[in-house]
C-alpha positions as CSV (number, residue, x, y, z in Angstrom):
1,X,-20.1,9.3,-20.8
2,X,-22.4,6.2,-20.8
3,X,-19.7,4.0,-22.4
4,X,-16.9,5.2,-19.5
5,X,-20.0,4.4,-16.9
6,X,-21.0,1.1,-18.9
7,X,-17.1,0.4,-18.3
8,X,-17.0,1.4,-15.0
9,X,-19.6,-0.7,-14.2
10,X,-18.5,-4.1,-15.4
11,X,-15.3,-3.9,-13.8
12,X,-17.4,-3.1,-10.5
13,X,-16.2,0.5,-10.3
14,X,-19.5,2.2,-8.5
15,X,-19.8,5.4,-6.8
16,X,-18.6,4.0,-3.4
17,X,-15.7,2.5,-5.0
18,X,-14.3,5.5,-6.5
19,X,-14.9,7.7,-4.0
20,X,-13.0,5.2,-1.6
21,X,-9.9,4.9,-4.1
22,X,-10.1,8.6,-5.0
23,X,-9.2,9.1,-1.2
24,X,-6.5,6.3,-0.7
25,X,-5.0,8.0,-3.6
26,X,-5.3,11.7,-1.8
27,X,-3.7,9.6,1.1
28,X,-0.6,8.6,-1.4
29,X,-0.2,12.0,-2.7
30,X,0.0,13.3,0.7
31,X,2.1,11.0,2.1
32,X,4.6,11.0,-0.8
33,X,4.7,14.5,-1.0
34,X,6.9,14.1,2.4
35,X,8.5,11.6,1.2
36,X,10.4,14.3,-0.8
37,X,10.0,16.9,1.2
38,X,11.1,15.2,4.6
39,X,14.9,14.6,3.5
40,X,15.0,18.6,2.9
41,X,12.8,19.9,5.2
42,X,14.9,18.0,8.4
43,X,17.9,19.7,6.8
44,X,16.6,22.7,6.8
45,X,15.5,22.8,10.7
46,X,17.5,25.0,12.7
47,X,17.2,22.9,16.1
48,X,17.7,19.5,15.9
49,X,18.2,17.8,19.2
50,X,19.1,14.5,18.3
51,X,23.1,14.2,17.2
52,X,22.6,11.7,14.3
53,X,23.2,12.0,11.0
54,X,20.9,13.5,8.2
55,X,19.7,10.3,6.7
56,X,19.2,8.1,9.4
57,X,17.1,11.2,11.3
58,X,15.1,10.7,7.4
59,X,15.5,6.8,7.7
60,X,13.2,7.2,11.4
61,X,10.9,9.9,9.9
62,X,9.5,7.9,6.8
63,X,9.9,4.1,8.7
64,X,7.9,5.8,12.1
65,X,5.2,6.0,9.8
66,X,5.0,2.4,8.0
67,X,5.6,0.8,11.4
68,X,3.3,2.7,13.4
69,X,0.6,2.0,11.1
70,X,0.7,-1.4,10.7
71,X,1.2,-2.3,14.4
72,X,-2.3,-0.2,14.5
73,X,-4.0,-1.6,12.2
74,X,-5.5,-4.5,13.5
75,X,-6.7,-2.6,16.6
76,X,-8.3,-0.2,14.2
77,X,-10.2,-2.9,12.2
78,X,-10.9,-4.4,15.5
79,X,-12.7,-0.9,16.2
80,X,-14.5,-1.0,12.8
81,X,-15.8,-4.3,13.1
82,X,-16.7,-3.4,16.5
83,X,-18.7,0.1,16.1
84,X,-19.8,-1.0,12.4
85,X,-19.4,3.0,11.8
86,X,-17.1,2.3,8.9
87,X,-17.4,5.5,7.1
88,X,-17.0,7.8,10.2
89,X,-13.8,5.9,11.2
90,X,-12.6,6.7,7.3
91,X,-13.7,10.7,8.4
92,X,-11.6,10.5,11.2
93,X,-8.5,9.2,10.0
94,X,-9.1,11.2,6.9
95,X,-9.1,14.3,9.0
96,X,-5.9,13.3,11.4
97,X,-4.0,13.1,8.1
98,X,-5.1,16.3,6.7
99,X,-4.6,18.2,10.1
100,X,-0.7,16.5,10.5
101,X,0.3,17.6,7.2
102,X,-0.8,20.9,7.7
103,X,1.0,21.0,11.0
104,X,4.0,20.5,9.3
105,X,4.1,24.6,8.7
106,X,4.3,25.1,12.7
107,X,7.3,21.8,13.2
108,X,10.1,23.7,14.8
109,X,12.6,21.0,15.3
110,X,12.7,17.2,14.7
111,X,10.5,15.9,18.0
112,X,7.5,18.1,16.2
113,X,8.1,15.9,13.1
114,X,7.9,12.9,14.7
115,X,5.5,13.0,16.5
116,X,3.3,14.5,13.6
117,X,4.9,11.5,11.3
118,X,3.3,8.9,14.2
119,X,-0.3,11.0,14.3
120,X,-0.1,10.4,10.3
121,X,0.7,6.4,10.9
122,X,-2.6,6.1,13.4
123,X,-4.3,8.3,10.8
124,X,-3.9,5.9,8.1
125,X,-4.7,2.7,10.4
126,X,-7.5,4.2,10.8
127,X,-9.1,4.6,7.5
128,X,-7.2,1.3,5.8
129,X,-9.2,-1.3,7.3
130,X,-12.3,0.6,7.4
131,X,-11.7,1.2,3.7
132,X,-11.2,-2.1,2.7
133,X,-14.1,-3.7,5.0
134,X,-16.2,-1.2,3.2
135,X,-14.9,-2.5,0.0
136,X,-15.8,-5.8,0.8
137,X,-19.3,-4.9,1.7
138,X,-19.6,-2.8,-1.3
139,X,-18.3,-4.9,-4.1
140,X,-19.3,-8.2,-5.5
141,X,-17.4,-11.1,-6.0
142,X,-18.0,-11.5,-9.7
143,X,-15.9,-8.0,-10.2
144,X,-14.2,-7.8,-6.9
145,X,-11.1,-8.0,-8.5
146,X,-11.8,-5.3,-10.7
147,X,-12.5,-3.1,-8.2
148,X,-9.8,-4.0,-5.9
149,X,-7.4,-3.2,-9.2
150,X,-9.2,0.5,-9.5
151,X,-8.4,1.1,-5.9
152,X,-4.7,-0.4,-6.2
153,X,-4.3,1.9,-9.5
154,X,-5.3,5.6,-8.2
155,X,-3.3,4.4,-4.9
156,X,-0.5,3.9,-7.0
157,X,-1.1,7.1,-8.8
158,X,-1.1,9.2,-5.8
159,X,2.1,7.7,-4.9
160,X,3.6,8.6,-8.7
161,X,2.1,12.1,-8.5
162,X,3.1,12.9,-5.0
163,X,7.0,13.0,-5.2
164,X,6.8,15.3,-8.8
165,X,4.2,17.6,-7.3
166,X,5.7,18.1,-3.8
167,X,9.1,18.8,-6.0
168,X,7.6,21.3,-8.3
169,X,5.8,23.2,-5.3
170,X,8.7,23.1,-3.3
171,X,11.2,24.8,-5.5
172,X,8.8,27.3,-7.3
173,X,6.9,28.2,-4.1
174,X,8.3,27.3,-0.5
175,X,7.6,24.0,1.5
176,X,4.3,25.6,3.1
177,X,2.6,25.0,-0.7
178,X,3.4,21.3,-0.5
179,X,1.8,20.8,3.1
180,X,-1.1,23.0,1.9
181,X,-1.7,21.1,-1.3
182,X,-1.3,17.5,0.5
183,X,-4.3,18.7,3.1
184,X,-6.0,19.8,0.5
185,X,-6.1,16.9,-1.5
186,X,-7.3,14.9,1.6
187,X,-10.0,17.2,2.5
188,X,-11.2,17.1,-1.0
189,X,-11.3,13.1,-0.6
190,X,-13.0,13.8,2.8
191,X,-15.9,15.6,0.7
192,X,-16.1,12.9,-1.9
193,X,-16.5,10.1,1.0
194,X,-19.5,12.1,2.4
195,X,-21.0,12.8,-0.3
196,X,-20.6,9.6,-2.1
197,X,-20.4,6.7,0.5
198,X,-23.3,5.1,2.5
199,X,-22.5,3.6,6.1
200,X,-23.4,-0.2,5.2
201,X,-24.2,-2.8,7.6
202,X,-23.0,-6.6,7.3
203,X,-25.9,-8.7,5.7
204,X,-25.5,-11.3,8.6
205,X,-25.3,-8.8,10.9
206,X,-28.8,-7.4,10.7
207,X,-30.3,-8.3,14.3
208,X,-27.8,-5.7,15.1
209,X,-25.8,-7.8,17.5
210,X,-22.6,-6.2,18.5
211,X,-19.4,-7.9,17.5
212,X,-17.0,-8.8,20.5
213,X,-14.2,-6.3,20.3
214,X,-11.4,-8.5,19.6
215,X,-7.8,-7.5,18.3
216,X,-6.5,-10.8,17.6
217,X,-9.6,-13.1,17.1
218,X,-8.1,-16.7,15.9
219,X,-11.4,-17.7,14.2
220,X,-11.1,-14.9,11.8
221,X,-7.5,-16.5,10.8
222,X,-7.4,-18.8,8.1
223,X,-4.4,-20.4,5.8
224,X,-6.0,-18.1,2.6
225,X,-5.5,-14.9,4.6
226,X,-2.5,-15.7,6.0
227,X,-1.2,-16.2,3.1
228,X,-2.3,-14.1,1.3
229,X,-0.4,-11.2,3.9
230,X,2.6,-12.7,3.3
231,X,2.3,-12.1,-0.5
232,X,1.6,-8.7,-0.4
233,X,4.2,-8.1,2.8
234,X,7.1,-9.9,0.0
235,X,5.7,-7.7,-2.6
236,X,6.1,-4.6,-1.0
237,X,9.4,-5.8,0.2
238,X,10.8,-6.2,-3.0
239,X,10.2,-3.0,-4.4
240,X,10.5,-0.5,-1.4
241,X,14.2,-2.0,-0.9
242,X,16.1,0.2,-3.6
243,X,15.1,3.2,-1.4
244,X,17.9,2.8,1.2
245,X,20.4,2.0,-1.5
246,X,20.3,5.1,-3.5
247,X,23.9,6.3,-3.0
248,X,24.8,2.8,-4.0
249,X,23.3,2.8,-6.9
250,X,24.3,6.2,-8.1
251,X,27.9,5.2,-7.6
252,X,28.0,2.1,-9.2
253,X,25.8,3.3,-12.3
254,X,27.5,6.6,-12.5
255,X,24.0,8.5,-12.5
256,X,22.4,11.5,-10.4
257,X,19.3,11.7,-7.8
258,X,16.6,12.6,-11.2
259,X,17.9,9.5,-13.0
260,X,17.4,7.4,-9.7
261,X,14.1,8.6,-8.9
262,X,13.0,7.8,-12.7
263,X,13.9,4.3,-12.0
264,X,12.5,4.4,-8.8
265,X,9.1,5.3,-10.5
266,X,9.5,2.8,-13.2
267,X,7.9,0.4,-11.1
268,X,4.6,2.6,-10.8
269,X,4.4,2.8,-14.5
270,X,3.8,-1.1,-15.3
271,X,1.7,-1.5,-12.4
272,X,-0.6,1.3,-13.3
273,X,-0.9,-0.1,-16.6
274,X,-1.6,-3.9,-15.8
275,X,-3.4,-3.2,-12.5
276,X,-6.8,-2.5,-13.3
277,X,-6.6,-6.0,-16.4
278,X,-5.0,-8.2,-14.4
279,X,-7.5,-7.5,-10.9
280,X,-10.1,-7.7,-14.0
281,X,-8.4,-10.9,-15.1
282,X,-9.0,-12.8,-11.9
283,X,-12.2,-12.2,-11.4
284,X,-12.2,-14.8,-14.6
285,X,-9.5,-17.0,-14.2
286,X,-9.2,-17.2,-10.3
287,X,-7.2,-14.7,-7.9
288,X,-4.6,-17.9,-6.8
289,X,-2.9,-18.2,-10.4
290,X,-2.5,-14.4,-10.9
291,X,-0.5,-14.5,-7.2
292,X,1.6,-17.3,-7.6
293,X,2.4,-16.2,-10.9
294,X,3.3,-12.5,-10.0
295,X,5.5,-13.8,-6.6
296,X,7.8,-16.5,-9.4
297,X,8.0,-12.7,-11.6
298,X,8.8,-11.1,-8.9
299,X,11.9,-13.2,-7.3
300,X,14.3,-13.4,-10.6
301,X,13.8,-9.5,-10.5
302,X,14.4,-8.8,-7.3
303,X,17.7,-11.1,-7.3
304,X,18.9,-9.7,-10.4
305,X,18.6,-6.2,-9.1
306,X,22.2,-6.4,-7.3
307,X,23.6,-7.4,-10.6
308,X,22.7,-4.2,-12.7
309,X,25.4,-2.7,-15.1
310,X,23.5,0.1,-16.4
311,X,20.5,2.1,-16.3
312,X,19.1,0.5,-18.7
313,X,18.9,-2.8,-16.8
314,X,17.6,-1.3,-13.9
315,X,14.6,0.5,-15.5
316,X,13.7,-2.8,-16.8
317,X,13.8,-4.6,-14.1
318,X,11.8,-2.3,-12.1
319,X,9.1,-2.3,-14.6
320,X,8.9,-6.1,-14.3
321,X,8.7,-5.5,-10.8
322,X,5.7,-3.4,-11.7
323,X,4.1,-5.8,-13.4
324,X,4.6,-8.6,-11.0
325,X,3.1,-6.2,-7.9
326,X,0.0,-5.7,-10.6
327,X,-0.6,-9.7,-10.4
328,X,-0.3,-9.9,-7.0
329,X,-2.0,-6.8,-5.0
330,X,-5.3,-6.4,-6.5
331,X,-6.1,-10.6,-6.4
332,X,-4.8,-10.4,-3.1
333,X,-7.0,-7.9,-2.0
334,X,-9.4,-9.5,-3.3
335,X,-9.3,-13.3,-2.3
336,X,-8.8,-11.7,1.3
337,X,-12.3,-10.0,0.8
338,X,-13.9,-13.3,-0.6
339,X,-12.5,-14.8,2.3
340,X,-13.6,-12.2,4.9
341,X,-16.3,-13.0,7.5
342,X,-19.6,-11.1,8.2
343,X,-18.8,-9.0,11.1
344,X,-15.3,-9.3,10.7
345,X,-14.2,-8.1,7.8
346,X,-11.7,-5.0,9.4
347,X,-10.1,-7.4,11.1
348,X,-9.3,-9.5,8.2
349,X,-8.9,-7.2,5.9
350,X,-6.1,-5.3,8.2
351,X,-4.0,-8.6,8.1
352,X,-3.4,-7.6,4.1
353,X,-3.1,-3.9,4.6
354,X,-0.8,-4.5,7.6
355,X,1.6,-6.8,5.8
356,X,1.7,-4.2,3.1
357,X,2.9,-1.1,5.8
358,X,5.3,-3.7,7.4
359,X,6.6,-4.4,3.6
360,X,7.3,-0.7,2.9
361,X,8.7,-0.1,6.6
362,X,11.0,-3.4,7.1
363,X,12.1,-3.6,3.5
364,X,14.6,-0.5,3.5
365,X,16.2,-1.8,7.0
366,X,17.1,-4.9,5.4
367,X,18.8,-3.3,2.8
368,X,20.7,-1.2,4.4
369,X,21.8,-3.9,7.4
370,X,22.5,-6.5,4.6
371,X,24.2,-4.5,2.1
372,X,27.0,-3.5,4.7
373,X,28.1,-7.1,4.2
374,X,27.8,-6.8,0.2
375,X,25.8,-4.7,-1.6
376,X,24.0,-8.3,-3.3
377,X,22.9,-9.9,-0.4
378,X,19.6,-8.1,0.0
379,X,18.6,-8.7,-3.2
380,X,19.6,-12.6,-2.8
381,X,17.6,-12.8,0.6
382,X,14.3,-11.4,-0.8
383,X,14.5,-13.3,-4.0
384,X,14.8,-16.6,-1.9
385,X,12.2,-15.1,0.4
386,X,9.7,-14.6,-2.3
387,X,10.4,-18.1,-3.6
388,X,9.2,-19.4,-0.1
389,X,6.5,-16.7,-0.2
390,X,5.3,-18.5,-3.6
391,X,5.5,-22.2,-2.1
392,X,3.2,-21.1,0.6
393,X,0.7,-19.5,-1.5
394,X,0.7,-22.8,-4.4
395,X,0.3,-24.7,-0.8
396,X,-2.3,-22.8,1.8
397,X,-4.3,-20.3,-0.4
398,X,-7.5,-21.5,-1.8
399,X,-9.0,-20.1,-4.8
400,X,-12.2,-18.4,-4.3
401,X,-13.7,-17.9,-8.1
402,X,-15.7,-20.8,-9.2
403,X,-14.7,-22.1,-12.8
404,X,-10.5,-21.7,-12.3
405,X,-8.7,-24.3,-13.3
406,X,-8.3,-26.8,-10.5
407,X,-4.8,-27.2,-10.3
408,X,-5.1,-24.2,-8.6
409,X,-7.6,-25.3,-5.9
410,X,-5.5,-27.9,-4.3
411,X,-6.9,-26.8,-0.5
412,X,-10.8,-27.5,-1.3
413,X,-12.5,-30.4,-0.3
């Protein structure tokens, strides 16, 4: 036990820090537990009011929630930076998404659902930025990106565990055990916040002066920030575009819904792997070379993704997908936090988490509007996307860990 808390330690991995990645993974579990349940549950609805097909009635449930959060976002890390009650705005939103997946047992028809799947997206924008300004105040810079690659990896686990155990509970026990175990997980999460997590006040910030509540405050933008959002918004892009383009694939690879969704996955595996090294890795090297080498990965994959043949392929390429999101979220994450402003750090922090929600959200529209014109073109426009994505981050982001090789520091002075 002292060598896994030794471990733990180095890497930056305290109390705090897993209690606040043990509950963004409770959020992915939850969340991606209707991501496989939606699609049969809104089939299964005996009143549905509005006259549109099955999947895009699924394509508004599961985007409602990606946009909704991330247009919230900002105002919620306005809030946190504003009431510097970061822990009790975690609480809340904690408790919003445990109480609207619950309420999923009592959703008659699909209004219910949507407006429970918009409670969830202001449930999550409220505890993202207050999560990751607490991050910022919790860590330290030497293993920041250790830390950020923890919380990265048990997100990205909930997300991997939520889809197998929602199926599993769904077909031996009913959809009620799926809503019951999401809320459960989250209230469990709930208890480890409490128990676990101080309320922390910003070291500059101790003549208790009350930040100006701002939603857009221009002096908390910076070049780094910026584009450091865009990175992450391109990652999550990339690898949330296959959703929309399932039947697609099956067709063209002659393969069924299981075989899809193991490829789907395949992307999880590599970055659960790498995650946790590579945030570890930029804590050493710098966070700037870890990005711009994960976005160069992650074009040629993405492109080459509308040229599959086989399975084969496509498991591969999603696992280099994997790897490329593992060099790009946790530094990004984590030069946004070295770059983060006393006092401000919800605000700042929500530009990365928001680009993120929009990446998940926007990514499956543009694959389905661009694929009606050939089923390549998606995959051509995000590779050359990313590409600019990488010129802007060799360009505007500076590197924040002193001792990396200064190529890499071109915007210092």
């Amino acid at each position: 036990m002292g060598l896994i808390e030794k471990y733990l330690n180095r890497i930056g991995a305290n109390r705090a820090v897993l209690a606040l990645s043990i509950a963004r993974m409770s959020d992915g579990i939850g969340n991606s537990i209707l991501f496989i349940i939606i699609p049969l549950f809104v089939a299964a609805l005996p009143n549905i009011y509005f006259h549109l097909p099955l999947p895009i009635l699924v394509g508004i449930l599961i985007s409602t929630y990606g946009l909704t959060s991330a247009i919230m976002q900002p105002l919620m890390g306005a809030l946190a930076d504003r009431l510097e009650r970061r822990k009790l705005l975690i609480q809340i939103g904690l408790a919003l998404i445990a109480f609207s997946t619950l309420a999923f047992i009592l959703a008659q028809n699909f209004f219910d659902l949507l407006l429970l799947r918009i409670l969830q997206g202001v449930a999550v924008a409220i505890t993202i930025p207050a999560s990751m300004a607490l991050m910022t105040l919790i860590t330290k810079k030497e293993t920041r990106g250790g830390a950020m690659g923890v919380y990265s990896t048990l997100r990205m686990i909930g997300f991997a565990a939520g889809p197998l155990l929602g199926g599993y509970l769904q077909t031996h026990f009913g959809f009620n055990s799926a809503f019951l175990a999401g809320s459960g997980f989250v209230f469990f999460a709930m208890v480890l916040v409490q128990i676990w997590v101080d309320e922390i006040e910003p070291l500059n910030n101790s003549n208790h002066e009350k930040v100006k509540f701002k939603i857009i405050d221009f002096s908390l933008l910076n070049p780094g920030i910026i584009s450091a959002t865009i990175a992450t918004f391109l990652m999550a892009l990339a690898f949330s575009m296959v959703v929309t383009l399932e039947n697609e694939f099956n067709s063209r690879l002659n393969m069924n819904a299981f075989v899809f969704a193991a490829a789907f996955s395949a992307v999880m595996i590599s970055r659960l792997i790498l995650q946790v090294p590579l945030g570890r890795y930029s804590d050493k090297i710098g966070r700037k070379p870890l990005i711009l080498l994960g976005l160069i990965i992650m074009a040629p994959a993405t492109f080459l993704l509308g040229e599959v043949t086989s399975v084969l392929q496509l498991v591969i390429l999603r696992l280099v997908q994997g790897a490329a999101a593992a060099a790009i979220a946790a530094p990004a994450f984590a030069v946004a936090a070295d770059l983060s402003q006393s006092g401000g750090e919800g605000r700042q922090m929500s530009l990365i988490t928001t680009g993120f929600s929009l990446g998940l959200a926007t990514g499956p529209l543009i694959a389905g509007f661009l694929a009606v014109i050939f089923f390549e073109l998606p995959f051509i426009v995000a590779g050359i996307m990313i590409l600019i994505g990488a010129f802007i981050v060799y360009k505007y982001l500076p590197e924040t860990v002193q001792g990396s090789r200064v190529i890499f520091n071109k915007n210092k002075k």
